[in-house]
C-alpha positions in Angstrom: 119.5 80.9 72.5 116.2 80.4 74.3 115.7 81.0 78.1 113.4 80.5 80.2 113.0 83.5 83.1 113.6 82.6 86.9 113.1 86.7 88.0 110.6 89.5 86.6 113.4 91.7 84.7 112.0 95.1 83.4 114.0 95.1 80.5 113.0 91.2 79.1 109.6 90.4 80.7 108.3 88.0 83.7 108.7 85.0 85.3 108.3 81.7 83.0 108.6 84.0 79.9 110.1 81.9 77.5 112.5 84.4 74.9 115.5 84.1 72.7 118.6 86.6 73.4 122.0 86.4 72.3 124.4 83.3 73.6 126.8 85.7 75.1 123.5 88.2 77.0 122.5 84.2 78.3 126.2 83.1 79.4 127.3 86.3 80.5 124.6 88.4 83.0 121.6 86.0 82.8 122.9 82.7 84.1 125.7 83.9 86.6 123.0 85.8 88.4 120.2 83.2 88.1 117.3 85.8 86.2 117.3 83.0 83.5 117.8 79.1 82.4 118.4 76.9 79.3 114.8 76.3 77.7 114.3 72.8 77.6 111.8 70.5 79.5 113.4 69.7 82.8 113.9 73.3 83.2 110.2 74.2 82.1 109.4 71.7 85.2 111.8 73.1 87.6 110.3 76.5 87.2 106.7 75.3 87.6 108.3 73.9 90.8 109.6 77.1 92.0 106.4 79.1 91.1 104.5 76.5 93.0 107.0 76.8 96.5 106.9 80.8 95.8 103.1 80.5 96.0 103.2 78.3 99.3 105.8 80.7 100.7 103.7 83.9 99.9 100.2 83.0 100.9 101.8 81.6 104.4 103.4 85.1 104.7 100.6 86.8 103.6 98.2 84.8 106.5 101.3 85.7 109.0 100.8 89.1 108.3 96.8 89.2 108.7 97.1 87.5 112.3 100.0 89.9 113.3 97.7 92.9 111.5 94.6 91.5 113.9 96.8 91.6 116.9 98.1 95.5 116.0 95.0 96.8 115.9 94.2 95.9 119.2 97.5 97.7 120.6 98.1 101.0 121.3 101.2 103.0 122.5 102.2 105.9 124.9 104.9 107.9 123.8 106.0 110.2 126.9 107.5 113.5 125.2 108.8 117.1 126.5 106.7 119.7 126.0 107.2 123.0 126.2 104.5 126.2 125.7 101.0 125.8 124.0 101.3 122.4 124.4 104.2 121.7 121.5 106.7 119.3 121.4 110.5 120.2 120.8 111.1 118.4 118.0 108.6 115.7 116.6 107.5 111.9 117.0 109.6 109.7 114.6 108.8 106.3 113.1 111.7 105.1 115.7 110.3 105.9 118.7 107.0 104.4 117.6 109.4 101.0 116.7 110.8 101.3 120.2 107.4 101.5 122.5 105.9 98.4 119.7 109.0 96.9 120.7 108.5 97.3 124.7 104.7 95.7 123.9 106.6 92.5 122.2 106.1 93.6 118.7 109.9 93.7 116.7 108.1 96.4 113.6 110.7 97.8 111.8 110.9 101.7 111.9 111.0 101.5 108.0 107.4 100.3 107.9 105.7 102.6 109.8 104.3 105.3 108.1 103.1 108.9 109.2 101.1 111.0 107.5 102.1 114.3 108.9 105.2 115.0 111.4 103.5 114.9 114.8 104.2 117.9 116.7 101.4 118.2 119.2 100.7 116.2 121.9 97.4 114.1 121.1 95.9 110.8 120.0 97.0 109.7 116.8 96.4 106.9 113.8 99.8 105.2 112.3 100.0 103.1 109.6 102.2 100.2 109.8 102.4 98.4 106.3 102.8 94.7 107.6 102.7 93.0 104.0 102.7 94.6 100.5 98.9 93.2 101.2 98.2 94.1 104.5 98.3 97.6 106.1 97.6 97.7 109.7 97.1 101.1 112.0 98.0 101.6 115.8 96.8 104.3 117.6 99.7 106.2 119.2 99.2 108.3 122.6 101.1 111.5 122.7 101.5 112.5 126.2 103.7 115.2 128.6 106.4 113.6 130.2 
């Protein structure tokens, strides 16, 4: 049976790839979860139609993220901590409490996308990476200060 691919699937190939796999592969796992369709023409046209809303969808996201990337760069946060001697911090900064002071400027990041090089353990100004869009990377500088 030939099919025509709605998904990129590692073990087949990428999306509009046109290949022939068994009738049961096709009835069985690639229709019920929608990686695949019948090859014929209307098909052929409803995938160009999904690759062109797929294209709309991603350069919209993509010029979403770049604004909100702008706007981060300009923002920086205080994180108040407790300090004991020499200046350390009992216990470190996590991607959370970042999340949570971004959150207090009006900026909902998920804790997941931040990114830290190395455990912050000092107090100090810092650089953190906050990847917006698989695209767009954006860094805020983080204040470490005594409490």
């Amino acid at each position: 049976m030939k099919v025509i691919l709605r998904k990129n699937f590692n073990q087949l190939g990428q999306i509009g790839d046109i290949l022939n796999v068994k009738d049961g592969f096709a009835r069985n796992f690639l229709f019920p979860r929608q990686i695949a369709l019948v090859a014929n023409e209307s098909n052929l046209c409803v995938l160009e139609e999904e690759k062109k809303q797929a294209a709309k969808k991603d350069a919209k996201s993509l010029e979403i993220a770049n604004t909100l990337s702008t706007e981060l760069e300009k923002v920086s946060v205080t994180i108040p901590v407790t300090v004991g001697e020499d200046e350390k911090i009992f216990g470190a900064v996590t991607t959370k409490m970042i999340s949570e002071a971004l959150k207090e400027k009006g900026y909902d990041i998920d804790h997941r996308k931040i990114e830290i090089e190395e455990p912050i353990k000092a107090l100090g100004i810092y650089e953190v990476k906050i990847k917006i869009h698989t695209e767009v990377t954006a860094s805020v500088k983080t204040w470490v200060v005594r409490d």
